[in-house]
Each structure stands twice: as C-alpha cells, then as structure tokens.
DRENDO-1510 file (C-alpha; in Angstrom, 1 decimal, always signed):
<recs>
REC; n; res; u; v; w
REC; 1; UNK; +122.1; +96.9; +80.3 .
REC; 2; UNK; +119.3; +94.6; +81.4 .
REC; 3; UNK; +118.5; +96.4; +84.4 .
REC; 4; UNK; +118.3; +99.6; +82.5 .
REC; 5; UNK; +115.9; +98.2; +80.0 .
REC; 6; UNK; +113.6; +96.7; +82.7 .
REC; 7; UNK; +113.7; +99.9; +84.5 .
REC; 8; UNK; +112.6; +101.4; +81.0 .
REC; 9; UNK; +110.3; +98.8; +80.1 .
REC; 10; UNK; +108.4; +99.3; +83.9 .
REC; 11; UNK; +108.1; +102.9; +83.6 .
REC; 12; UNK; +106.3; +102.6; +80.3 .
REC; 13; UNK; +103.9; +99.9; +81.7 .
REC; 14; UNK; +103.3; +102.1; +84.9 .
REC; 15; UNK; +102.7; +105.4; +82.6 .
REC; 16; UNK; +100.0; +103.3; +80.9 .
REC; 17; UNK; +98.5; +102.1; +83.9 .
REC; 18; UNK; +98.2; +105.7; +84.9 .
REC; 19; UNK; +96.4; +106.6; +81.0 .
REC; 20; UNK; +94.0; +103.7; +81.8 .
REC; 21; UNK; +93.0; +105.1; +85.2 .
REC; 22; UNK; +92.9; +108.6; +84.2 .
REC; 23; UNK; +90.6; +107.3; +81.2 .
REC; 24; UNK; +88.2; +105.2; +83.1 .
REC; 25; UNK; +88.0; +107.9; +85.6 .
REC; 26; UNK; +86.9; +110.5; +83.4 .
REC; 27; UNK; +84.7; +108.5; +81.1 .
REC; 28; UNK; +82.8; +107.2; +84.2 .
REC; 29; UNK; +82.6; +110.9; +85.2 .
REC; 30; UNK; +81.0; +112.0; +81.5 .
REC; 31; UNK; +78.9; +108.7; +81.6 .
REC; 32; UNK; +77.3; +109.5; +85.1 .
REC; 33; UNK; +76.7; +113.2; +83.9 .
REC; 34; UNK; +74.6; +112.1; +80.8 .
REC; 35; UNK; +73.2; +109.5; +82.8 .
REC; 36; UNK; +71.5; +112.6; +84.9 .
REC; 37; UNK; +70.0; +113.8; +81.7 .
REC; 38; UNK; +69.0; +109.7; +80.9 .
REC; 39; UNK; +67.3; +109.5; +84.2 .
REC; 40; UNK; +65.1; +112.5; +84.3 .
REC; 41; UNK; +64.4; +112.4; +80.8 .
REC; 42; UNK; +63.1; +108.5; +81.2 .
REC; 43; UNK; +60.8; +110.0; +84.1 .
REC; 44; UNK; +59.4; +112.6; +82.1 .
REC; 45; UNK; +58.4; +110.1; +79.5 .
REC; 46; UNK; +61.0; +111.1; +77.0 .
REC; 47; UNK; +61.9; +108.3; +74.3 .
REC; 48; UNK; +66.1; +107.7; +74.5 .
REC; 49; UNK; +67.1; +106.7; +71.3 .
REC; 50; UNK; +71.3; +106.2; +72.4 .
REC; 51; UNK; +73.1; +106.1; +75.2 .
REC; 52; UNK; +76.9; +105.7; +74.7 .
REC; 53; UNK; +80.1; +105.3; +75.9 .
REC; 54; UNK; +83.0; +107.1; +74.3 .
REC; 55; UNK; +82.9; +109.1; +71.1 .
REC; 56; UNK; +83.5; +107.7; +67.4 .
REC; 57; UNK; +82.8; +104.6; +65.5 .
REC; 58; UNK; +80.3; +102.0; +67.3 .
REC; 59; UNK; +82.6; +99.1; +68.5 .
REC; 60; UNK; +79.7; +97.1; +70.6 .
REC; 61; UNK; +75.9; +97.8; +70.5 .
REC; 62; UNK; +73.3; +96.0; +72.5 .
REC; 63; UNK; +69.4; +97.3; +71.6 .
REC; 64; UNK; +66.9; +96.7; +74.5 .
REC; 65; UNK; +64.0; +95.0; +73.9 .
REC; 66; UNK; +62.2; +96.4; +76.1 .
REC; 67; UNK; +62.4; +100.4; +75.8 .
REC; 68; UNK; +64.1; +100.6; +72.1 .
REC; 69; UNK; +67.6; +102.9; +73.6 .
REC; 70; UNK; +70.7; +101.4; +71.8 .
REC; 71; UNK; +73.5; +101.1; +74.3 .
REC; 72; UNK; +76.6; +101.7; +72.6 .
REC; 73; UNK; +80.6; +101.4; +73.2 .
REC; 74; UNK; +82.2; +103.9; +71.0 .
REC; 75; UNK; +85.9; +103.5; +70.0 .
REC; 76; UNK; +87.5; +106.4; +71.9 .
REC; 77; UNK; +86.9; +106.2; +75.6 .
REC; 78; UNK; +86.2; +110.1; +76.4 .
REC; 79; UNK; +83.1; +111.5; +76.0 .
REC; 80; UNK; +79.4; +109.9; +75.3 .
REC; 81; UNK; +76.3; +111.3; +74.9 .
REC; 82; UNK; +72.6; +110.3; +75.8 .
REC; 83; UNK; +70.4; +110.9; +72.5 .
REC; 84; UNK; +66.3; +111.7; +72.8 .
REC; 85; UNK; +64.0; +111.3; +70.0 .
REC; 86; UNK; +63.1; +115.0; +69.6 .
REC; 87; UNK; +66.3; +116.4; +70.2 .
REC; 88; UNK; +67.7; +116.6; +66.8 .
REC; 89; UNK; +64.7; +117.2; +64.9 .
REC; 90; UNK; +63.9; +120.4; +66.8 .
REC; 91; UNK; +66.3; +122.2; +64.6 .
REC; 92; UNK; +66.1; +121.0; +61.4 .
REC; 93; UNK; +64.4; +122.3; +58.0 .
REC; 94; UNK; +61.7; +119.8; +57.4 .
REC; 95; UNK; +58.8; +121.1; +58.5 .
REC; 96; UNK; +56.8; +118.5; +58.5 .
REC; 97; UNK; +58.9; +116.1; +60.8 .
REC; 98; UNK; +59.3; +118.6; +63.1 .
REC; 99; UNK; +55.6; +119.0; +63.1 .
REC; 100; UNK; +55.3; +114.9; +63.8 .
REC; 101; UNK; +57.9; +114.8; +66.2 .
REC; 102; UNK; +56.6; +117.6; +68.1 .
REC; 103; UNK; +53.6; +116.3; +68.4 .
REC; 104; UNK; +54.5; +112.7; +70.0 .
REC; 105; UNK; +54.3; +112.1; +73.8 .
REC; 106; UNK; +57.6; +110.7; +74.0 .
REC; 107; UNK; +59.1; +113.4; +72.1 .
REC; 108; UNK; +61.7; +115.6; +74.1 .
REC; 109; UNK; +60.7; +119.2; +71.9 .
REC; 110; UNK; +57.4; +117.7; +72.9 .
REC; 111; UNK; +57.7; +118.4; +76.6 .
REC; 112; UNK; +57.0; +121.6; +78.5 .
REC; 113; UNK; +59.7; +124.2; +78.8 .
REC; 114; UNK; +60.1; +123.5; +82.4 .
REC; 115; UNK; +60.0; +119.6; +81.9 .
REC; 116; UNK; +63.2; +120.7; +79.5 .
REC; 117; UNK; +65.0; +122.7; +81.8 .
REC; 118; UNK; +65.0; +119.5; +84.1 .
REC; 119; UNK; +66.6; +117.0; +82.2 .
REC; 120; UNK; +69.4; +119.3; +80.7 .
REC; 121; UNK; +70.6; +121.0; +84.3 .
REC; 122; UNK; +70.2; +117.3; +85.3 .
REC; 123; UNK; +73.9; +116.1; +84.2 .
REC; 124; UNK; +75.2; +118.8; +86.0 .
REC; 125; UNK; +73.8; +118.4; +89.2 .
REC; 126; UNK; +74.7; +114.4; +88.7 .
REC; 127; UNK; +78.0; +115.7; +88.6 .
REC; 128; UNK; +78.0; +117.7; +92.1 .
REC; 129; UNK; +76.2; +114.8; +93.6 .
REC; 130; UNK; +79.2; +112.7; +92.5 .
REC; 131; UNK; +81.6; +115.2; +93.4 .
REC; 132; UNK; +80.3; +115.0; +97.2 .
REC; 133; UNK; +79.9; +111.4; +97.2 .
REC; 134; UNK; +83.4; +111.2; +95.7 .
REC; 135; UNK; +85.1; +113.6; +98.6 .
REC; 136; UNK; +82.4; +111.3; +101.3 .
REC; 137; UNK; +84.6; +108.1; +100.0 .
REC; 138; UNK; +88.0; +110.0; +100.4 .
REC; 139; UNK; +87.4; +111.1; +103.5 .
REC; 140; UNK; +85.5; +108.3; +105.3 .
REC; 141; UNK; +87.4; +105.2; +104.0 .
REC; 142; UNK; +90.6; +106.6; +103.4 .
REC; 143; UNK; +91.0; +109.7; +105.5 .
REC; 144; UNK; +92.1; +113.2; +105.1 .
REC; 145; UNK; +95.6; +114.6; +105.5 .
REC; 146; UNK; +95.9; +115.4; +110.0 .
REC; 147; UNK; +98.9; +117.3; +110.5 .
REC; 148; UNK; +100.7; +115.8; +113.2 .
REC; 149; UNK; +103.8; +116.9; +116.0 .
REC; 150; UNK; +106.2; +115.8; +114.5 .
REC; 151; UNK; +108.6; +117.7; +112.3 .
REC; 152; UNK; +109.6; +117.6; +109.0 .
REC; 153; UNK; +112.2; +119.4; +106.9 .
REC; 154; UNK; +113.5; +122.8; +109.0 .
REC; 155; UNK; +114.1; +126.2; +107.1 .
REC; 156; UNK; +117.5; +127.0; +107.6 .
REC; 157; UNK; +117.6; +130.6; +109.1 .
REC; 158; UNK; +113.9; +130.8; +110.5 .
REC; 159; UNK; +113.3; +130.5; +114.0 .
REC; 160; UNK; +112.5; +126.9; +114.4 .
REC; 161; UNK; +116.7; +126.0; +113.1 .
REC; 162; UNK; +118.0; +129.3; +115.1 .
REC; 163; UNK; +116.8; +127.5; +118.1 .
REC; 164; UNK; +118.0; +124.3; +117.9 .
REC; 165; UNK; +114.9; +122.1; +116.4 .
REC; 166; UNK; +115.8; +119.2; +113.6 .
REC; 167; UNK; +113.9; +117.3; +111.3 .
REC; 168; UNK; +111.8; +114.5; +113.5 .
REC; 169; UNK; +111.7; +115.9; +116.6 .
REC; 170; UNK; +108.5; +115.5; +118.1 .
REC; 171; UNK; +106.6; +118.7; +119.9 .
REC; 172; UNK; +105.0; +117.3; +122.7 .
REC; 173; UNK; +103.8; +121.1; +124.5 .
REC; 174; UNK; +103.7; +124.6; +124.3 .
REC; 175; UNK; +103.8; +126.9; +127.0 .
REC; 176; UNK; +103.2; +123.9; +129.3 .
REC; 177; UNK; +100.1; +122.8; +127.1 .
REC; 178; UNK; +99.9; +119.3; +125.7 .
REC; 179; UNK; +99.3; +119.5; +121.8 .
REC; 180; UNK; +98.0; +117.1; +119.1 .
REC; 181; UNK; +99.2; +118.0; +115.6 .
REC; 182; UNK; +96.1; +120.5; +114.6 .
REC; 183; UNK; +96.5; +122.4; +118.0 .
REC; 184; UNK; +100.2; +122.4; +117.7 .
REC; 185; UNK; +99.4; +124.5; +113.9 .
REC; 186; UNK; +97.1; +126.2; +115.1 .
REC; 187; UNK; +99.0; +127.9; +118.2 .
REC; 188; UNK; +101.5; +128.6; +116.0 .
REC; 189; UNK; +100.0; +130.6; +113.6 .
REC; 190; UNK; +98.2; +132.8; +116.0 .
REC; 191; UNK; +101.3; +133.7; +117.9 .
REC; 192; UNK; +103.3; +135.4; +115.4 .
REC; 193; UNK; +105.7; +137.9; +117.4 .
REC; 194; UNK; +105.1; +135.9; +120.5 .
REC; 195; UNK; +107.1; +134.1; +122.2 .
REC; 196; UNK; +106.8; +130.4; +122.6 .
REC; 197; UNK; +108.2; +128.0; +125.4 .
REC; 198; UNK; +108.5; +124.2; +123.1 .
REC; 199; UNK; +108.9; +121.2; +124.7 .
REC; 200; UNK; +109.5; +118.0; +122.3 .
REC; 201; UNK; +111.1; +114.5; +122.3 .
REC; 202; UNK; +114.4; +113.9; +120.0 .
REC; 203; UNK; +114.7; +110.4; +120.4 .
REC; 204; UNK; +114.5; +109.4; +124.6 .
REC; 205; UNK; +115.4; +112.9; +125.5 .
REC; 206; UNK; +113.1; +116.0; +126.3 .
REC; 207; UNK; +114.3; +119.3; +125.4 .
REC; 208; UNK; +112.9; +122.6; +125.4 .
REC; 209; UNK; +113.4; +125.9; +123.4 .
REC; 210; UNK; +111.9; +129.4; +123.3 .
REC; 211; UNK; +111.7; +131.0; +120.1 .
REC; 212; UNK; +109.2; +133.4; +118.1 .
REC; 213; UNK; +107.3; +133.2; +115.2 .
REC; 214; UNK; +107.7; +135.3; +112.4 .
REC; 215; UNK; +104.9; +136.8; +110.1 .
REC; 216; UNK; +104.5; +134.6; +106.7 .
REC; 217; UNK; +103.5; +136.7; +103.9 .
REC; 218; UNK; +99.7; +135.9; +104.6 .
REC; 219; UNK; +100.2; +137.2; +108.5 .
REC; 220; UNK; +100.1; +134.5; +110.1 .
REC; 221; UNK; +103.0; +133.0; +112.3 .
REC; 222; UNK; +105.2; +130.4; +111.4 .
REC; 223; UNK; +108.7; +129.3; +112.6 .
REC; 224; UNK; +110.2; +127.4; +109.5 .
REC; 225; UNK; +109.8; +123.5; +109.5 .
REC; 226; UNK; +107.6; +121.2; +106.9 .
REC; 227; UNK; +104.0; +120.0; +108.3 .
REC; 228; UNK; +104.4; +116.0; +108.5 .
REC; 229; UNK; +100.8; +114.6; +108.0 .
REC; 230; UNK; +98.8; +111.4; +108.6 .
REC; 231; UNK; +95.5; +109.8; +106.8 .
REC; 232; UNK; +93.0; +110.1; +109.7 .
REC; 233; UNK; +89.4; +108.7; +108.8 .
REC; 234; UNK; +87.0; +111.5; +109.4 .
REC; 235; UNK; +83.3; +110.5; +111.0 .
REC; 236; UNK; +80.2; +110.5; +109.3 .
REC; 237; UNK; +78.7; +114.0; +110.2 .
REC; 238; UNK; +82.3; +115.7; +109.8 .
REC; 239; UNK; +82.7; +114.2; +106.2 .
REC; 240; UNK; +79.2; +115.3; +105.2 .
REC; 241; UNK; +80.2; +118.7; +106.2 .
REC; 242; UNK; +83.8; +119.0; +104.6 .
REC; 243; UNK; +82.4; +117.3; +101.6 .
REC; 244; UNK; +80.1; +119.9; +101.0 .
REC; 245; UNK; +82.5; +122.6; +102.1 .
REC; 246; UNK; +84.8; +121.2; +99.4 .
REC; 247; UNK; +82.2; +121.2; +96.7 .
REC; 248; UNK; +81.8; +125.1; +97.7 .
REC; 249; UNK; +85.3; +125.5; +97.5 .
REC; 250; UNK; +85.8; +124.3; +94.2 .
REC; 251; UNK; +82.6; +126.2; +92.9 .
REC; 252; UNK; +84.4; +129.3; +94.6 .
REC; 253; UNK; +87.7; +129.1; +92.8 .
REC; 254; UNK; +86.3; +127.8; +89.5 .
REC; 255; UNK; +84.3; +131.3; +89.6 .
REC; 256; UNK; +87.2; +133.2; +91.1 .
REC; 257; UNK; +89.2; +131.8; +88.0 .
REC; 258; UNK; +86.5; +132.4; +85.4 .
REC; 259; UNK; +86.3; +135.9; +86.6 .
REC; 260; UNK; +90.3; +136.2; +86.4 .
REC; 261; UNK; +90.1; +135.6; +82.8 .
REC; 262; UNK; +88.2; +138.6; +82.0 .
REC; 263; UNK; +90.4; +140.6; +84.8 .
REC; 264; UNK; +93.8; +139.6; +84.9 .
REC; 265; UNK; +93.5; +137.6; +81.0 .
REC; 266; UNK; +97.4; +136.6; +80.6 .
REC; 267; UNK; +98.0; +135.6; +84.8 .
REC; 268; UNK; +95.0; +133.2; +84.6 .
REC; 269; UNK; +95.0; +132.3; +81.1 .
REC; 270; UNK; +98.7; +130.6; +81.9 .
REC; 271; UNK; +97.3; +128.2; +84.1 .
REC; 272; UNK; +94.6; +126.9; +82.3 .
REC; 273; UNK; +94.6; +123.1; +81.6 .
REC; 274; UNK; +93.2; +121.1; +79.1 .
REC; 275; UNK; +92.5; +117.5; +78.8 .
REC; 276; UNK; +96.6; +116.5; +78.2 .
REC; 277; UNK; +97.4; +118.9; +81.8 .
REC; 278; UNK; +94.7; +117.0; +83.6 .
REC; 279; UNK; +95.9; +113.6; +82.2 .
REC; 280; UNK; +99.6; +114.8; +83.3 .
REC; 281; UNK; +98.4; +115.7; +86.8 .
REC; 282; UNK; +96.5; +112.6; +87.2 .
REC; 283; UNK; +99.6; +111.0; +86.9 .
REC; 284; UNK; +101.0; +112.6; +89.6 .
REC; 285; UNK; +98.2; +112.2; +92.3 .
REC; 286; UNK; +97.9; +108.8; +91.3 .
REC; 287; UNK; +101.2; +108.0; +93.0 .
REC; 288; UNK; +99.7; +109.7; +96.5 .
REC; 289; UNK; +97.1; +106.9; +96.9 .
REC; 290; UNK; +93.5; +106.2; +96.3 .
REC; 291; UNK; +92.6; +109.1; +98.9 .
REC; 292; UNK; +94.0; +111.7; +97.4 .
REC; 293; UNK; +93.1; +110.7; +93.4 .
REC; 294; UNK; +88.9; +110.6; +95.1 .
REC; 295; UNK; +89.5; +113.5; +96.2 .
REC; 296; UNK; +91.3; +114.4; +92.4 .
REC; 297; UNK; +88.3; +112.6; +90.9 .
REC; 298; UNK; +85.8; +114.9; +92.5 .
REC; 299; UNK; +87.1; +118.3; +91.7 .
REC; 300; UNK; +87.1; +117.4; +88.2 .
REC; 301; UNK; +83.3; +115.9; +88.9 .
REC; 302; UNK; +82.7; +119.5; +89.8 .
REC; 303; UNK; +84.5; +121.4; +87.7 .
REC; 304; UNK; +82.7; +119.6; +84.7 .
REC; 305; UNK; +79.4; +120.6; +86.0 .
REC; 306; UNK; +80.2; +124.6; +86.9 .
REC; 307; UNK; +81.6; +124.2; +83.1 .
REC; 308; UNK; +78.5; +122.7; +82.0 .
REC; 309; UNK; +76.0; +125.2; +83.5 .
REC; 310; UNK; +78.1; +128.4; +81.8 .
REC; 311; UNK; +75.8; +130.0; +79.1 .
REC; 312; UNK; +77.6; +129.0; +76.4 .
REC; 313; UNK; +76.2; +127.9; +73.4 .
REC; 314; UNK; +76.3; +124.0; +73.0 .
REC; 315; UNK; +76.3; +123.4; +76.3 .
REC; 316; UNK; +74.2; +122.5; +79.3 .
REC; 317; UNK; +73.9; +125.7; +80.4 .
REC; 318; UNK; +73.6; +127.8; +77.0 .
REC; 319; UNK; +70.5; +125.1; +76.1 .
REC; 320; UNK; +68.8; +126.3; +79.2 .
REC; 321; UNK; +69.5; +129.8; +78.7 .
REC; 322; UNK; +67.1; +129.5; +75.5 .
REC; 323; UNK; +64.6; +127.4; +78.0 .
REC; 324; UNK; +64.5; +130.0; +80.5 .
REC; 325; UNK; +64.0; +132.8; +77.5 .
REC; 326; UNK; +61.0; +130.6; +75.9 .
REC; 327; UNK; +59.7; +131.1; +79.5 .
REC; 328; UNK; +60.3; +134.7; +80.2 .
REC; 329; UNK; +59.3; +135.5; +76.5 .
REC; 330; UNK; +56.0; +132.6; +76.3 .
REC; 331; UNK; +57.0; +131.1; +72.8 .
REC; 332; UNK; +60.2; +129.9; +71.9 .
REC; 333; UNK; +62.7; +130.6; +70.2 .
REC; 334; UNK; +63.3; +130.0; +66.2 .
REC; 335; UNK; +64.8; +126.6; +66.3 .
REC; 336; UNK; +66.8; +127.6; +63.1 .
REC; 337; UNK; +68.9; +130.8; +64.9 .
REC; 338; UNK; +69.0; +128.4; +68.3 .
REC; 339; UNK; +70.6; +125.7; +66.3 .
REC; 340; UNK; +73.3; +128.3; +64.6 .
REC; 341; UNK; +74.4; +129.5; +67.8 .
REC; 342; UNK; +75.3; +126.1; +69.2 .
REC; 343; UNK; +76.5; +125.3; +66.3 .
REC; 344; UNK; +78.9; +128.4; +66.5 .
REC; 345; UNK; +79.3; +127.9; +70.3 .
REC; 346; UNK; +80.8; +124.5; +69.6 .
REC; 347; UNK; +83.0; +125.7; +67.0 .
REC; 348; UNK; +84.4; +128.3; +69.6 .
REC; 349; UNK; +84.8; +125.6; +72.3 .
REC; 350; UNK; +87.0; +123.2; +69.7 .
REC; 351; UNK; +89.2; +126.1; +69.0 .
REC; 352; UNK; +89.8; +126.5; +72.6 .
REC; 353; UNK; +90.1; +123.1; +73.5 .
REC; 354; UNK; +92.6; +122.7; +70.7 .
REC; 355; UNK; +94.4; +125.8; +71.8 .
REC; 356; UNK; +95.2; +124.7; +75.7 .
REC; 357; UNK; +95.9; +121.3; +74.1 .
REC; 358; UNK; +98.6; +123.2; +72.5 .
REC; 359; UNK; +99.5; +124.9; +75.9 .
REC; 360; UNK; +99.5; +121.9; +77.6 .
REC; 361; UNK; +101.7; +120.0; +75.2 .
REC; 362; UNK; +104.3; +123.4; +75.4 .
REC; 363; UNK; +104.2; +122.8; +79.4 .
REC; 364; UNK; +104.9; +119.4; +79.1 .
REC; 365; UNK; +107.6; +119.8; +76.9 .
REC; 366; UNK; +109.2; +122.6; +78.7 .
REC; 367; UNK; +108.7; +120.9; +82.2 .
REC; 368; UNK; +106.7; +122.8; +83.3 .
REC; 369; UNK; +103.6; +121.1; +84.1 .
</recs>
C-alpha cells in the first residue's frame, strides 16, 4: 500500500516537473520573440512602454529609471507582449491624440513604413535565430542520434531473421568491406534485390550470412531489424550546416502542412496540435534527454515564427501585410478598418485555438496522443 502510494505520489511530482519545463520552455521562446520586436524597436528610437512576462494580472513590476518601460511578471506564464507608445493609439477614435502621438519622435505610428516593417518581422526572425542556435546546442554538446552496427529488435519473417541474425549481433562487414554504423544503413538501402555476404560478431564468435534485401514501401532496401543509435557530438562546421538544414526542414513541412489543410482538410486537420498536444508531447521527449527536448525546443522556436509571419490578421505577419500595402499604395491604410480586421483575426484565431484545445483534450482522453 505504501509502495503504491509513493509510486503515485512520484509520478505526480515527475508530471509537474515536466509542466514546469514545458512552461519555462515556451515562455522563454514567446519572451525572446517579443524581445526581437523590443530590440529593433529601441534602435529605431521607439518609446517601450511594457515589456512582460506571461499574460493576466501584474504579479511583480519593476519601472526603469532610466528609459521609463515597465518590466512586468504577469500571473499566467504563457505568453507576453512588448508594448510601444504609438501602437495602441494608432487605431483609436480620438483624433486628436492620434494627431499628438503621431507626431512624437518616439512614437512607433510615428516611424516610417519601412522602419515598421522592421520591428514587427523582427520577433519572427528572433525566433529562427533561436531555432538554429537551439539545434547548434543539440547537436554540438549533446550530439545527434549515429546509427551504429549493432542490432536491435529483428522482424520475424524478413530476411535479416530468415537468415539467422538476432537481436545484438554486431555487423562488422559486407561483402568483405569493413562498416561503421551509417555505411552499414546506407549499403543496405541501396542494395534492395541484391544479395549481400554479412559478417558480424555474436558474442566471441564471427559468423556470416547471405541474404537480400527486400523493397520497403519507399523503395529502398531493408532486411528487417531495428536501427540501434548512439549520441555522437557533431563538429562545428557540420552543426552549422544541419542546423540550418533543420530550420529548412521544419519551414518545409510547416508549409507542406499548411498547404494540406486546404487540400486534404480532414487527413491534416487530425493532426493538428494545440498548446495541451505540445504540452503532452513535451512530456514525452523530455524523458529522451536534454538532446533531443533542444532539438524539441527548436522546432517549436520555428514553428512559432512561420506561424507568426502568415497574413493573418492580428498577427506578425497580417501587421506587415498592411505595411507592405501603405508602401505599394503610398498612404496608409484607415487605421479604423485595420484595427477591425485584427480585431476579427484574433477572434478567428481564439476559436481555433479553443477548438484544437478541444481535439487535443479528446486525443488525450482517448489515448491517442
């Protein structure tokens, strides 16, 4: 009975640790973004009024003397926001305080239509810069997943169990060729229908086997065993470059999956998560090590600034549509009908956060997330 109740009692604590992480992760990953907008509006001379933490009542505010921005920490720990004198007024009815605020240096409705466009793609483009440093961390200090030779479970009925192989023996050649773990893949894959002479350790014996790969449903070969991997720290010019490949990737399949909504609706539309599905597989990841939850931590950096930049009203990238149009068009537009369509566009975006809530909660009830 006590055991059981310990057990209990340490699963709770270690599903709050997890909500904690996942918390402070994303927070710092919404704090960083609006600290893009912060730094390029403070270097276009652009008065910032609040700069907070969180979202909700004002828990802990400290003024600074010295530029007049009130730092706050908000009650709820998601979200935050970066405030400029300017901002607001644009869009409101009195007339005359637009006129005054307009009309101040340190005014952000003040500032040139390109000068605009700056600061508001700026927490964005914070967020792919963190999304490559985040993958540079992964990779360099903790490494990235190396297959290796030796191998896991087998398939029963595929050709690697029809010949003989079990789980941890070690392939040491093929064909006569000495192979590392990526070489060992990689042969395999490209010799589908081919036949292969494997040489590998089980235990202090050698043994050898001939056998043929198969086509997987992709094309490429395989013979029916699990990879086993390894953490392997990758150098400095091969991080750069899978770091940025990685950014391009997720940039690739967030489009890929916007586009499926319009194309294939239902398919892509099941998959969709929400704040609760990340939360839930944040939980997950979390128990794979640091390594893995960067790399986590980064393709949600991204994600949130491909979702930022979509021109949708009330967001980063529906406030620079309007920016780009006041260019294109050389005045801009009413502030009245700019400030009804965000409002609108955030109206539409709570009704579909609350809606894959929902779906999320349904997944995680059913088991299936």
């Amino acid at each position: 009975m006590i055991h059981s109740l310990a057990t209990t009692l340490w699963s709770h604590i270690a599903q709050t640790e997890k909500i904690i992480v996942f918390l402070v992760m994303i927070s710092t990953l919404i704090v960083l973004h609006e600290y893009g907008h912060f730094s390029i509006a403070r270097r276009m001379g652009v008065k910032i009024q609040d700069f907070a933490l969180g979202i909700g009542p004002t828990i802990l505010k400290w003024t600074s003397p010295r530029s007049g921005t009130h730092y706050r920490l908000n009650l709820l720990p998601i979200g935050g926001y970066c405030a400029m004198k300017g901002e607001s007024e644009k869009n409101i009815d009195d007339t005359e305080l637009q006129k005054t605020t307009n009309n101040q240096s340190d005014s952000y409705a003040a500032k040139k239509p390109v000068q605009r466009l700056a600061i508001v793609v700026a927490g964005p483009l914070m967020n792919f810069i963190l999304a490559f440093a985040l993958f540079m961390a992964s990779y360099s200090i903790f490494g990235r997943p190396a297959p290796t030779t030796t191998l896991g479970h087998i398939v029963p009925g595929l050709p690697a169990a029809m010949a003989g192989l079990k789980e941890n023996d070690q392939i040491t050649k093929i064909n006569n060729i000495i192979v590392d773990g990526p070489t060992m893949v990689e042969t395999i894959h490209r010799a589908t229908n081919k036949t292969l002479q494997i040489t590998y350790h089980r235990g202090e014996d050698t043994k050898t086997a001939e056998l043929t790969p198969i086509a997987s449903p992709n094309g490429i070969g395989r013979i029916g065993f699990i990879i086993t991997s390894k953490m392997q720290p990758l150098p400095l010019d091969k991080g750069v470059a899978e770091s940025l490949q990685m950014v391009g990737s997720v940039w690739t399949d967030t489009m890929s999956s916007l586009t499926g909504l319009f194309t294939t609706p239902t398919k892509t539309a099941a998959h969709l998560q929400g704040i609760i599905g990340i939360a839930s597989i944040s939980g997950q990841v979390q128990d794979a090590g640091w390594g893995p939850y960067l790399s986590f931590a980064a393709i949600i950096s991204a994600s949130l600034g491909i979702f930022n930049l979509l021109p949708i009203p009330a967001l980063d990238g529906g406030r620079a549509l309007f920016i780009l149009l006041e260019i294109l068009r050389g005045q801009p537009i009413d502030p009245k009908k700019e400030a009804y369509v965000h409002a609108g566009g955030m109206i539409a975006l709570l009704v579909l956060m609350l809606a894959v809530s929902y779906h999320d909660i349904i997944n995680l009830v059913s088991g299936k997330n």
